[in-house]
N, C-alpha and C positions, 0 to 999 in steps of 0.2 A: 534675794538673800544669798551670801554666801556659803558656798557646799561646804564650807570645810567649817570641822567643829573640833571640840575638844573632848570629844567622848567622854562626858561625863556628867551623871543626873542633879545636876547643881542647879539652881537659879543663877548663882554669879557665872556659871558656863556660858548659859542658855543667853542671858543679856548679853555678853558679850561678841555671843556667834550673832546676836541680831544688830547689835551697833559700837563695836568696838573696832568697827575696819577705818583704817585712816580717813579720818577728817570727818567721820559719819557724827561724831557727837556735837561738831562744831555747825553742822549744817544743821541739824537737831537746835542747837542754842542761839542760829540766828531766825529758826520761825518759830519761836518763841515769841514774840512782839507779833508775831501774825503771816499770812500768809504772803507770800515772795514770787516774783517770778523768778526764772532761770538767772536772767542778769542781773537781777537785785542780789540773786545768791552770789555770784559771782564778782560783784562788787564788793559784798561783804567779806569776800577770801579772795584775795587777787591771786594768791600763788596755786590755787588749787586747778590745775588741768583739766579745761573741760571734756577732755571725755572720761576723767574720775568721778569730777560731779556725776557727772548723767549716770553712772555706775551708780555711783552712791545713792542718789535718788531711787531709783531700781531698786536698788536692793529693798531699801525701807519703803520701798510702796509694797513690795512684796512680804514683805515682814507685816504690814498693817498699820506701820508706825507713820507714813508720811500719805497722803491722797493728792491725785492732781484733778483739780476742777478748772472749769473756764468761765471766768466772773460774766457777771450778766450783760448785754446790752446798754452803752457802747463800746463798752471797754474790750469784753471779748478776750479778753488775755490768759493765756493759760500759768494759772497761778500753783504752788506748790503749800499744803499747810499738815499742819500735826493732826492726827485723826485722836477720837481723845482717850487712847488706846496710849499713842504718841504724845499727850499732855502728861500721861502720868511719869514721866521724866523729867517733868519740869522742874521738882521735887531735887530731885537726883542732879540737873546741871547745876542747880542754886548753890547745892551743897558740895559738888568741886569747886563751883567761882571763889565759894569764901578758902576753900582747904586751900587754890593755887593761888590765890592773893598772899597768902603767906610765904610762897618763894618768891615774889616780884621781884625784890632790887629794884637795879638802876633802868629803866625802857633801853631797850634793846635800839643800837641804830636802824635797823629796818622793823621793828616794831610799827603798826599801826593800828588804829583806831576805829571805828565804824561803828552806827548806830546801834545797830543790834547788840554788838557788844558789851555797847557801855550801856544799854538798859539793862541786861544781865546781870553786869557788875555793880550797877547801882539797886539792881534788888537785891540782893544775895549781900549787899553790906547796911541795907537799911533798917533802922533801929526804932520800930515804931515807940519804944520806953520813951527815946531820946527827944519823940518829934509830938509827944503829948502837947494840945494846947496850940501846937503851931496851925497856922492856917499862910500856907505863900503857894507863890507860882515865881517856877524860875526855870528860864530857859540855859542849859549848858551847851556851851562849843571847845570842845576839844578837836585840836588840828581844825579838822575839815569834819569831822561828825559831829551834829546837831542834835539833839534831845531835847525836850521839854517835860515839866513834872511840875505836879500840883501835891503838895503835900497839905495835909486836912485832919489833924487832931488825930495823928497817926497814925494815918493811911495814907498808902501812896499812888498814885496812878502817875502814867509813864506814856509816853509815845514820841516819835521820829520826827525829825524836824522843829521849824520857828514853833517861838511863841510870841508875837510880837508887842503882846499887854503884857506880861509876864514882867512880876514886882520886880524881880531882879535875874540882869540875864551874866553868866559866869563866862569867862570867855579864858581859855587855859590850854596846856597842851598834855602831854604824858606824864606830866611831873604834878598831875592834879594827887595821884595816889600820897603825895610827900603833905598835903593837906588834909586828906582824908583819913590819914593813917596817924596824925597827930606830929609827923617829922617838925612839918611848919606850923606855925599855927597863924588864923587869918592875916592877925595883921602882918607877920612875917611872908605872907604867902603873899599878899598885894606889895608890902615894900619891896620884895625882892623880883616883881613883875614875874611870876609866875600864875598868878590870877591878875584880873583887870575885869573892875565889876562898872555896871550902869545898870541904875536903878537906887533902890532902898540897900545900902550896905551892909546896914547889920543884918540881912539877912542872912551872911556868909556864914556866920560863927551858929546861926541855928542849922546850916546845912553841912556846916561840918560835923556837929554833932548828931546832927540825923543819918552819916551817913559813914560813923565809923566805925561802920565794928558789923557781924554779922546778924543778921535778922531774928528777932527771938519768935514772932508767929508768921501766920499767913495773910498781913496785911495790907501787904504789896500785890498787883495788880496790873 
């Protein structure tokens, strides 16, 4: 944890002397989806210097907020995850994703994507009102990160990687936000080759409405 504080008996002090040091909230928001190795984390932030990481990590294991375990036999690997000390922020990153979704804009040319991300941004904008009744499975690819998501009468579950049965898989890059945000709307988003679906089609126009606007409960997962 870092020495240095802001002398003052606040909680917004106090959270911020434990993770407000560069880049500590974003490593906080990619083990979110789950526990990480070192180069999973590192994957997920390419610009981040690893001997920041390793700092940063330090520090929130020292705060209480992050713990390192080493998965069972075979694996053996020493893994990095949220202690559930470190889960009660989860709260708290859902509700920056939607507050910085509203300065996007245009992506950024070095702008990039990664799994953990985009499950983040897809809870923190999911509308279980929107997705009453729905029952799909659909795998998303933007760029080069892969997600998969089962939405269920309102409820969402989420994880990394293929879904190869998956009713419809969305296949798109940085410019998904110009769909999600209502700029385009489906069919303008397929005719203009910014989405390219395979599978059951209309199931775009239920995922974009499930997926525009910021989450009213806790039914995401």
């Amino acid at each position: 944890m870092s020495a240095r504080t802001y002398g003052q008996h606040c909680g917004v002090a106090r959270a911020m002397e434990l993770v407000g040091e560069r880049w500590a909230l974003l490593v906080i928001r990619d083990l979110i989806p789950g526990a990480k190795r070192f180069t999973d984390l590192q994957r997920g932030l390419p610009k981040i210097p690893s001997n920041v990481l390793s700092a940063r990590l330090k520090e929130l294991e020292q705060a209480g907020v992050v713990e390192r375990r080493v998965l069972a036999h075979p694996a053996r690997s020493v893994v990095y995850d949220l202690t559930s000390y470190g889960r009660g922020l989860e709260g708290i990153v859902l509700d920056l994703a939607r507050w910085g979704t509203q300065a996007f804009g245009e992506p950024r040319p070095d702008d990039t994507v990664h799994p953990a991300s985009l499950i983040v941004g897809l809870r923190a904008t999911f509308r279980p009102d929107a997705a009453r009744s729905v029952r799909a499975s659909i795998q998303l690819r933007v760029d080069d990160a892969v997600v998969h998501l089962r939405i269920d009468d309102g409820t969402l579950a989420l994880g990394e990687g293929e879904l190869p049965d998956a009713d419809l898989a969305i296949d798109t890059d940085k410019r998904l936000g110009a769909l999600m945000s209502g700029e385009l709307s489906p069919a303008e988003a397929v005719e203009s080759g910014v989405v390219r679906l395979t599978g059951d089609t209309r199931l775009v126009e239920q995922f974009a409405k499930a997926f525009s606007g910021p989450a009213t409960n806790a039914a995401a997962s």
